[in-house]
C-alpha positions in Angstrom: 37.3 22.7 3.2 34.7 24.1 0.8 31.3 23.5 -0.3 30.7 21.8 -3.7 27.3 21.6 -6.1 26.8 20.6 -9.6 23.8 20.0 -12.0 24.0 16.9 -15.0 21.1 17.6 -18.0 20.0 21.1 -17.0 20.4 24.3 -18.4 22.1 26.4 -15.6 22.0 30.6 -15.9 23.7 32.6 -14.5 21.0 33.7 -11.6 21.0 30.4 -10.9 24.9 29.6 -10.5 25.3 33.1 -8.1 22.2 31.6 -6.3 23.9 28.1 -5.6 27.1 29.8 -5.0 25.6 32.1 -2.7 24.2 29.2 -0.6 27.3 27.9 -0.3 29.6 30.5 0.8 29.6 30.0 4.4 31.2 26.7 3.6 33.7 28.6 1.1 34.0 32.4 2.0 37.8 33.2 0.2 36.8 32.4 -3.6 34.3 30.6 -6.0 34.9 28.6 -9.1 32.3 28.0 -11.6 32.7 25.5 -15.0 30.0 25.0 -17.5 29.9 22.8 -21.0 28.3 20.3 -22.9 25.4 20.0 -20.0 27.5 20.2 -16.8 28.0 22.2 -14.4 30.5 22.5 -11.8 30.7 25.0 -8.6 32.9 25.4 -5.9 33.3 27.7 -3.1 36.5 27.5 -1.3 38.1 27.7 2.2 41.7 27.8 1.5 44.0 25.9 3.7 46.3 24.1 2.1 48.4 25.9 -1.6 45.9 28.9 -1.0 47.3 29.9 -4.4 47.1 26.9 -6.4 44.3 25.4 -5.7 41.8 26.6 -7.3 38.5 24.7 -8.6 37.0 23.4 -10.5 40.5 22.4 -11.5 41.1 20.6 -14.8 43.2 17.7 -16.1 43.9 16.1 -19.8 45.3 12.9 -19.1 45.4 9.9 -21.5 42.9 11.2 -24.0 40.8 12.1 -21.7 39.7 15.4 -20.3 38.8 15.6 -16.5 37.4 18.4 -14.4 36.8 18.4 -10.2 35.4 20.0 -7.4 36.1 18.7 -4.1 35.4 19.1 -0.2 38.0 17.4 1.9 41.6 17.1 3.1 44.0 14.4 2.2 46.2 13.4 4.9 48.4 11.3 2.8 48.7 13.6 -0.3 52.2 13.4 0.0 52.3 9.6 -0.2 50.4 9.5 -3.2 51.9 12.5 -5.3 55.3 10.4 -4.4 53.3 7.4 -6.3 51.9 9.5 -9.1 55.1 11.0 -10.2 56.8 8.1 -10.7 53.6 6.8 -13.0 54.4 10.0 -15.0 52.2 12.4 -13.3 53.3 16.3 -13.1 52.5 19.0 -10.6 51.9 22.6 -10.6 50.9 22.9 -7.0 50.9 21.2 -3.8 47.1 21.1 -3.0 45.6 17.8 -2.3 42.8 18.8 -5.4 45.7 18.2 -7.6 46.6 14.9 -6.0 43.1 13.7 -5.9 42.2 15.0 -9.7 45.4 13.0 -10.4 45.0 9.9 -8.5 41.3 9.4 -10.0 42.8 10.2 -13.8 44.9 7.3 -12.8 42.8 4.9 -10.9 39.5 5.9 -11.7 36.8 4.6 -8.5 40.2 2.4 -7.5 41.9 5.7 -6.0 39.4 5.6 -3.1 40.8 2.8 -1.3 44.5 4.7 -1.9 42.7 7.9 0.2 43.2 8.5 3.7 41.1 11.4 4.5 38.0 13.0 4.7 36.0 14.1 1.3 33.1 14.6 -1.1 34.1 15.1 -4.6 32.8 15.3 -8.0 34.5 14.1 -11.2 33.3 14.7 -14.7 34.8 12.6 -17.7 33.9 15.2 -20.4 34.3 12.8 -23.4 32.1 10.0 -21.7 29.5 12.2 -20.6 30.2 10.5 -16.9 29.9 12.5 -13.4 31.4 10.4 -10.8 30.6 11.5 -7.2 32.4 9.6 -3.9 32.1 10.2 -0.4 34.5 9.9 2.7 34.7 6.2 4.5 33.2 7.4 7.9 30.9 10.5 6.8 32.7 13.5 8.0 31.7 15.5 4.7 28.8 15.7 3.3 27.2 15.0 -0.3 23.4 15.4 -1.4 21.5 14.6 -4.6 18.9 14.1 -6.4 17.5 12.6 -9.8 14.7 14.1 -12.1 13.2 13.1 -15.5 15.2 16.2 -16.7 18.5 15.6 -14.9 21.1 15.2 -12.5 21.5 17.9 -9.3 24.0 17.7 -6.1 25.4 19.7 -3.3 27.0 20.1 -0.5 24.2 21.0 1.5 20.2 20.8 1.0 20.5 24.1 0.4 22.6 23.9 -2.8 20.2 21.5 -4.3 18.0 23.9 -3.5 19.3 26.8 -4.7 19.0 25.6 -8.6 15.1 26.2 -8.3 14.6 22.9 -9.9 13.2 21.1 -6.9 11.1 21.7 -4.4 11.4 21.5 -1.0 8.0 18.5 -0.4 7.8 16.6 2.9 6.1 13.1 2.7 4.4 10.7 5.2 8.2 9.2 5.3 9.6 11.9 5.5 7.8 12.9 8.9 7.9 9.9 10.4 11.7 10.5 10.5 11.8 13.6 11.8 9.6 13.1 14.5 10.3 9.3 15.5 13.9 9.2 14.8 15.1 12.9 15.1 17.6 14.7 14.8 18.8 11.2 13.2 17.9 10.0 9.6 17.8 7.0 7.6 21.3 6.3 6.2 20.8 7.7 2.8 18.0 10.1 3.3 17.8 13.9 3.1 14.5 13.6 4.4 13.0 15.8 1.9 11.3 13.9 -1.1 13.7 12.8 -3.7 16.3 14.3 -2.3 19.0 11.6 -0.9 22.1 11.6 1.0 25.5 9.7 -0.4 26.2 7.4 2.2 29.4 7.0 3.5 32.2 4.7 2.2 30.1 4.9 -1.3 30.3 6.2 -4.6 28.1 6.6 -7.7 27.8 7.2 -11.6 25.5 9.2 -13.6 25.7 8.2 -16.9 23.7 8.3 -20.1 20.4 9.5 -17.6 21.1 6.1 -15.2 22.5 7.2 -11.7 24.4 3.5 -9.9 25.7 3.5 -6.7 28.3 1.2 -5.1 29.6 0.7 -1.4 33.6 1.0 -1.5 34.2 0.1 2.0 32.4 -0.9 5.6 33.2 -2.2 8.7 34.8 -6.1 8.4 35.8 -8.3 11.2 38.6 -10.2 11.0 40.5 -12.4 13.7 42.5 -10.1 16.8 45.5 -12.3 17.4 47.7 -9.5 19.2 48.5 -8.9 22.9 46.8 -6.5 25.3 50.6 -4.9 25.1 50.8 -5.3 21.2 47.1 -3.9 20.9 48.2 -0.8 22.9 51.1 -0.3 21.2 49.1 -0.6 17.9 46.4 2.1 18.9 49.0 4.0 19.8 50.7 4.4 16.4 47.4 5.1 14.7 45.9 7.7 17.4 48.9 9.9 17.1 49.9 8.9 13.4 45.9 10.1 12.8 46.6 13.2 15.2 50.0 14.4 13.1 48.6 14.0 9.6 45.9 16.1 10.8 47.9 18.7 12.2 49.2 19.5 8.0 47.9 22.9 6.9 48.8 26.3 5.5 46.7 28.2 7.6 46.8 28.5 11.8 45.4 25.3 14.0 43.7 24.8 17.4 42.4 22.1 19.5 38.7 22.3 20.9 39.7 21.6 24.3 37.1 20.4 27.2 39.3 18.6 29.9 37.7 15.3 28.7 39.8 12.5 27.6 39.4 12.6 23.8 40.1 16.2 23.5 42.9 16.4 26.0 45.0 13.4 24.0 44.1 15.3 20.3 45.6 18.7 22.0 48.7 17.2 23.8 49.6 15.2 20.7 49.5 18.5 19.0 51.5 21.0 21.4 54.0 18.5 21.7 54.6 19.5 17.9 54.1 22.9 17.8 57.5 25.6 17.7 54.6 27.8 19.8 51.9 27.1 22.1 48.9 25.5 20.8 45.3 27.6 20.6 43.3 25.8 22.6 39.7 26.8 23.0 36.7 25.5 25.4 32.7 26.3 25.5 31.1 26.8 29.1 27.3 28.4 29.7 26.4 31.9 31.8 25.8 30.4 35.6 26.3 26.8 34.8 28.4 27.2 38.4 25.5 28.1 40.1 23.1 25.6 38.0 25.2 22.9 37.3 23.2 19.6 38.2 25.3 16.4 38.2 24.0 13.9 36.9 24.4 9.9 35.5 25.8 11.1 32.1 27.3 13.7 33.0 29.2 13.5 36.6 31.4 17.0 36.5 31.8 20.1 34.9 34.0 20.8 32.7 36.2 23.9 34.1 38.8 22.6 36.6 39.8 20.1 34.2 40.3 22.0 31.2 42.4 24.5 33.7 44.4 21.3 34.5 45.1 20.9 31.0 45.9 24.3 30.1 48.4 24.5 32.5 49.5 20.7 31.6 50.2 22.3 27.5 51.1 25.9 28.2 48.3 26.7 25.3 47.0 29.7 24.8 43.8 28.9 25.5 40.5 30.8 25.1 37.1 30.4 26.4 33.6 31.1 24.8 30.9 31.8 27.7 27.0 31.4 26.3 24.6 32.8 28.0 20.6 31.8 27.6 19.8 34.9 25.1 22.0 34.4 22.6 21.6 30.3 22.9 18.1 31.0 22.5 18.1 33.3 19.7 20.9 30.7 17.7 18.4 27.9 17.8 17.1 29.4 14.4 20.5 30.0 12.9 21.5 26.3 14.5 18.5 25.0 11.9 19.5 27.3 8.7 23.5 25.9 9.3 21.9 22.5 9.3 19.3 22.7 6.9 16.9 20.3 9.4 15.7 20.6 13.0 18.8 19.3 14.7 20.5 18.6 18.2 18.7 22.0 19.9 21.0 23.8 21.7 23.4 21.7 21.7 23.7 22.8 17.6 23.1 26.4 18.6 25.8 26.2 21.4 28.7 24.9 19.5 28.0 27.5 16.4 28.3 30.0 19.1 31.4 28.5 19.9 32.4 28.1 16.6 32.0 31.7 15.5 34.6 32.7 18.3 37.1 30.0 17.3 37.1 30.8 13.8 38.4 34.6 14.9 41.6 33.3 16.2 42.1 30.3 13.8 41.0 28.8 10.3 41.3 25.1 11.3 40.6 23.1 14.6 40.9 19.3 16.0 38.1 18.2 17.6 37.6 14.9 19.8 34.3 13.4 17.8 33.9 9.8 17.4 36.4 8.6 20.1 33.1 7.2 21.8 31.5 5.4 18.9 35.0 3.6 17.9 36.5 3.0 21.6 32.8 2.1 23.1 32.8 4.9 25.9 28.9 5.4 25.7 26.5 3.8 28.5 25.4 1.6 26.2 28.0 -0.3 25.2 28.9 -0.4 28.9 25.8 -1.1 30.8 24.6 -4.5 29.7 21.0 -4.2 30.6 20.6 -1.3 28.2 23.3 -3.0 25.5 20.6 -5.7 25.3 17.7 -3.8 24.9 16.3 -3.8 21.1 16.1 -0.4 19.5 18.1 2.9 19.2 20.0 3.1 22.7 20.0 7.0 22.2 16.5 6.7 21.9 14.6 4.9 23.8 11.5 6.4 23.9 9.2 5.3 21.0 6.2 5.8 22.6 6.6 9.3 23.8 7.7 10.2 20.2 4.7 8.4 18.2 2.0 10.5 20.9 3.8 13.5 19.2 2.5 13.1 15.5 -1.3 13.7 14.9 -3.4 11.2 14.1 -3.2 11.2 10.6 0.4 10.2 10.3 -0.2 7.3 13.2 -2.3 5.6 10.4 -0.5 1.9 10.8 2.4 1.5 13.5 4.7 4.6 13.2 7.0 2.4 15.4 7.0 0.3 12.9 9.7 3.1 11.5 11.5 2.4 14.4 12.0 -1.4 14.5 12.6 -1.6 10.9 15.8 0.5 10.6 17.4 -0.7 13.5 17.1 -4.5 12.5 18.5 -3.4 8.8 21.2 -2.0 10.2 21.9 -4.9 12.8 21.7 -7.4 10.2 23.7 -5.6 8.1 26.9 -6.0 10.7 30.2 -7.8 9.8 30.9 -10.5 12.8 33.2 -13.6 11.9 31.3 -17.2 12.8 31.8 -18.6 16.5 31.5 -15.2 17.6 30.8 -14.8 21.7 27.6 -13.2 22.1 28.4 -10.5 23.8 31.2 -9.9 20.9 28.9 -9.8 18.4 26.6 -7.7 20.3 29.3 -4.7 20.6 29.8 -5.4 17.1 26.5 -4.7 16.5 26.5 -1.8 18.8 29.8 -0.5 16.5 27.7 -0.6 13.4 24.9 1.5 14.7 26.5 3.5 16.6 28.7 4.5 13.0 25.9 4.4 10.8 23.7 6.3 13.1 24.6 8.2 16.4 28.2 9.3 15.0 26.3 10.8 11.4 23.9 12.8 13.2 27.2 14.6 15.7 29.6 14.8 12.4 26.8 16.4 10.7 26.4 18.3 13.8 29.8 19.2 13.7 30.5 20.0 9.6 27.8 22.5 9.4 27.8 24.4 12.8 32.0 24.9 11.9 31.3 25.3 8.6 28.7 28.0 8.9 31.5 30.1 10.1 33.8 29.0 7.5 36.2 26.9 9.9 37.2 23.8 9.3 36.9 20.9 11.9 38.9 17.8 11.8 37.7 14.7 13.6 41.4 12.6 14.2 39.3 9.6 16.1 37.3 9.3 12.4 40.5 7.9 10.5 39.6 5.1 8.7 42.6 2.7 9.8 41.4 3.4 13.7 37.8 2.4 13.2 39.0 -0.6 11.3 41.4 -2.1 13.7 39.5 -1.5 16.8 36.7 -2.9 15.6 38.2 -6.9 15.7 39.7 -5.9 19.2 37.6 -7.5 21.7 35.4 -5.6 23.8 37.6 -6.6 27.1 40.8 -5.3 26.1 38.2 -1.9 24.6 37.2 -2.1 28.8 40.8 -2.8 29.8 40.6 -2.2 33.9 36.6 -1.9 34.0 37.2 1.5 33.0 35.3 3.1 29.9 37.6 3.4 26.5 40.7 1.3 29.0 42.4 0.8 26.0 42.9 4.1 24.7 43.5 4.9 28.6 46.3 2.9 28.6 48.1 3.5 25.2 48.2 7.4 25.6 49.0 7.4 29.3 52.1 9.4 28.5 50.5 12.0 27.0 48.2 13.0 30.2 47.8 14.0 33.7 46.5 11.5 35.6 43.5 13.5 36.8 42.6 13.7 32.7 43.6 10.0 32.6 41.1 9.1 34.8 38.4 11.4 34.4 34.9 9.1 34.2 33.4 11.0 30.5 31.5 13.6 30.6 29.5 14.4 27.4 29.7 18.3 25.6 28.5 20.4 27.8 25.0 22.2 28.1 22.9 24.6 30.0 21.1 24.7 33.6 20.1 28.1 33.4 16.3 28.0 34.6 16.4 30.9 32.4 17.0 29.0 29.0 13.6 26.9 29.4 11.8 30.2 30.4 12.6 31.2 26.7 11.5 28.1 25.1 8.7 27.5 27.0 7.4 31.1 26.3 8.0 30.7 22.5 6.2 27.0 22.4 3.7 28.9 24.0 3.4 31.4 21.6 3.4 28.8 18.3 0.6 26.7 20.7 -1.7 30.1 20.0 -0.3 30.6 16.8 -3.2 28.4 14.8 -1.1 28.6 11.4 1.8 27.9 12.9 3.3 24.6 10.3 4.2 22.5 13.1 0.7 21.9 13.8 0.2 20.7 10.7 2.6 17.3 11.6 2.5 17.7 15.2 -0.4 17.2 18.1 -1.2 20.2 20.0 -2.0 18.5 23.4 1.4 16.5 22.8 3.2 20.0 23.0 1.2 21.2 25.5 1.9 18.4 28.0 5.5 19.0 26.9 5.3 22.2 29.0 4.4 20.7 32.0 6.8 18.3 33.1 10.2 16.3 32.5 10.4 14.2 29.8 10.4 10.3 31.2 13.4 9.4 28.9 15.7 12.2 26.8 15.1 12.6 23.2 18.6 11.9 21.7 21.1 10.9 23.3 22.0 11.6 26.9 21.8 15.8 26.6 18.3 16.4 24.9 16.2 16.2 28.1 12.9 18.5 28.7 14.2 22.2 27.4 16.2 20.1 24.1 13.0 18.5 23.3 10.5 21.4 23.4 13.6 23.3 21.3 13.5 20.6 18.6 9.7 21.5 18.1 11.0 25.1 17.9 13.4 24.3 15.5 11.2 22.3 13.5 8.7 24.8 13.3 11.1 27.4 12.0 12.2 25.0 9.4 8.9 24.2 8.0 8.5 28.4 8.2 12.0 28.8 6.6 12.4 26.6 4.2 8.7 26.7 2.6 8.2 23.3 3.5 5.2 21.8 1.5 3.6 18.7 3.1 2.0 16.3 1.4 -0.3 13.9 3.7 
């Protein structure tokens, strides 16, 4: 993995490429790559993981007449397929990094490589005879790609930051811009970087800049199709592509580990794995300072984590290891959590898993991680609980009201719910379903789509840049394209199979589990109880409250915060972890980014 940035039309120094590459070298610690000529510039920081000699970028290709040049964020996990395919089309070699492949595979196909990819990527291609950058992004979203367009050019990056970095754009908050942030937070409108004219490359799309004209073009989405297979034929199918997902993954140059919880999801991920492995597998788990002596159980979350994961460990033989946060430190991270991000995020559930990070990346360069299980299986609440599956709006975030009473008055002009509303029926409309489609079917289809487009892009960008930050790389095996297709025209009662939340994927793997994992009701990441972590918030919301020039007062109503220190929140804020000390560590987080970043806000 690696972080990537690039500028079309502008004159770039040299200040300004070791500022960019600076900015990105948490992403890319081991080595950077700069290119620069007839007004483009390509930079690249690098991770190596796979041909840690040969792969360096920006790597360049003649092929046909034409000269091409790349910088890419990803992993293949079907290079091997495709150099197989390009050879015999008279491609040659020098390496065996998946750049090469890619570089090769676009020289050949041009945009029509992306349906050939099975893996998870942002990339950059310039055409240096046509003048033509060509950026793509990953089907599901697991990396990320920014950009923006200005009378004078052409930037993008990796991160906000990148963008940033070039000193050609500011970083301006609008009335839009605040709106999301505050009523649909830590999410964000598919496509939007929330700061003005800066936008996001949504997933399963790619786009041209070309003669001073940027077009974009969807590749790929979700399409529903008829399921004519057995239960017993369906199982047998998700079995194939959960462990076929799992092995690709598993390809690297470097060390790998499993995040391990004792949940289902991560427990299948690391028992595919060890069963592979000529040693035992690294295995690693996250658990919070006197979370025995705090833990509350609750609806969402029924169990701890600890017994289970000991299960599992002695289940693998792994060498497992286990990161302990205590309320401090999680505190303190909050602000580190945001700068990873670039945006107010997920609270401490960001800050605890770049704890958590920092240690895994001391023992290994590359982990699997269970995300997005949930999204593609239907193992949330609300794909299970019909009074909530039927309820219009974000499930995660079912608390409109309370958010709107959080913006000041001047941003309230209109119906800031309208925000709200709006989204969520674009996105609903927007879903595949085939005609004569059940109700509820096309309801969990609906529920698919949102949940991919929405809930799963704000925990992979959770996930990228807390991992990232430390210069590990995080694969996500549940995010293969081929799984999220399939299941998505398997109907929702063979998804339930036995009543039982993600049955399906129950069944299939049952080999690979003890049944105490097998049957473990989910239990979402983990996160604190310790009284002593909303002492620490409380006390610094108290301190911005008196702090009159604080920024956050400048978007958000004082007596709103101040009531936030006096009792639960009715309903969480995203989600089912961001409950009363989340929420008021949001406003913390979004205080520090306005502070940080030099926010200007325009009214």
């Amino acid at each position: 993995m690696c972080g990537i940035a690039g500028a079309v039309g502008f004159a770039v120094n040299d200040n300004q490429i070791a500022d960019v590459l600076t900015a990105l070298k948490r992403r890319g610690p081991d080595a950077s790559g700069s290119f620069q000529k007839n007004g483009c510039c390509l930079l690249h920081s690098r991770l190596s993981v796979i041909d840690p000699e040969g792969g360096s970028q920006p790597m360049h290709l003649q092929w046909e007449g034409e000269n091409y040049s790349i910088v890419y964020n990803g992993e293949l996990y079907n290079a091997t397929e495709l150099s197989a395919l390009l050879l015999q089309l008279g491609h040659r070699f020098e390496g065996h990094s998946d750049t090469e492949v890619l570089l090769h595979a676009y020289a050949q196909w041009g945009d029509g490589c992306l349906e050939k990819l099975n893996g998870i990527f942002a990339f950059a291609v310039w055409e240096h005879k046509r003048r033509k950058l060509f950026l793509a992004r990953d089907r599901m979203g697991v990396k990320p790609l920014f950009y923006t367009q200005t009378e004078g050019g052409f930037l993008f990056g990796s991160e906000l930051k990148a963008i940033l970095a070039f000193g050609n754009v500011k970083p301006r908050l609008d009335g839009d811009g605040v709106l999301q942030l505050i009523m649909l937070g830590p999410g964000r409108i598919p496509g939007s970087g929330i700061l003005k004219d800066i936008k996001e490359l949504e997933p399963g799309c790619f786009g041209c800049y070309l003669s001073g004209k940027w077009m974009r073009k969807r590749y790929w989405k979700l399409k529903d199709r008829e399921h004519n297979e057995t239960f017993e034929q369906t199982a047998e199918h998700v079995r194939y592509l959960v462990t076929d997902a799992i092995k690709r993954q598993m390809v690297s140059d470097v060390p790998i580990g499993t995040f391990l919880s004792g949940g289902l999801d991560s427990s299948l991920i690391s028992s595919v794995c060890a069963g592979k492995m000529d040693a035992p597998l690294n295995t690693f788990s996250v658990d919070y300072e006197n979370n025995d002596k705090y833990f509350v159980p609750g609806k969402f979350q029924p169990n701890a984590d600890n017994d289970f994961i000991q299960i599992m460990r002695e289940y693998l033989g792994s060498d497992h290891h286990a990161t302990v946060v205590s309320a401090q430190p999680l505190f303190s991270a909050l602000t580190d959590a945001v700068e990873a991000r670039d945006l107010p995020g997920m609270a401490d559930v960001d800050a605890s898993l770049l704890l958590f990070c920092k240690e895994v990346r001391s023992y290994v360069k590359v982990a699997l991680s269970g995300e997005c299980a949930d999204e593609i299986f239907g193992g949330y609440p609300w794909y299970r609980d019909p009074e909530i599956r039927t309820l219009e709006g974000f499930p995660w975030a079912q608390n409109t009201k309370q958010r709107e009473g959080f913006l000041r008055a001047d941003f309230r002009k209109g119906n800031a719910a309208d925000i709200v509303m709006d989204t969520y029926r674009m996105t609903v409309d927007g879903t595949d379903v085939l005609p004569g489609t059940s109700r509820q079917e096309r309801r969990i289809k609906e529920m698919v789509n949102l949940n991919q487009s929405w809930f799963m892009q704000t925990l992979l960008d959770r996930k990228d840049r807390m991992s990232m930050y430390w210069g590990l790389e995080v694969r996500v095996p549940f995010c293969d394209h081929r799984i999220a297709e399939y299941m998505y025209g398997v109907p929702w009662e063979f998804k339930e199979h036995g009543g039982q939340e993600k049955g399906l994927l129950r069944y299939a793997m049952a080999d690979y589990l003890p049944k105490e994992i097998l049957n473990r009701k989910k239990s979402p990441y983990p996160k604190t109880f310790d009284p002593l972590y909303m002492t620490l918030v409380s006390e610094k919301l108290k301190a911005i409250l008196e702090d009159k020039d604080a920024p956050i007062h400048q978007i958000v109503d004082r007596n709103a915060l101040k009531q936030l220190l006096t009792g639960e929140a009715p309903k969480p804020w995203y989600g089912q972890l961001m409950r009363t000390p989340q929420t008021i560590a949001f406003m913390l987080q979004l205080d520090h980014w306005l502070r940080a970043y030099q926010v200007e806000i325009e009214c």
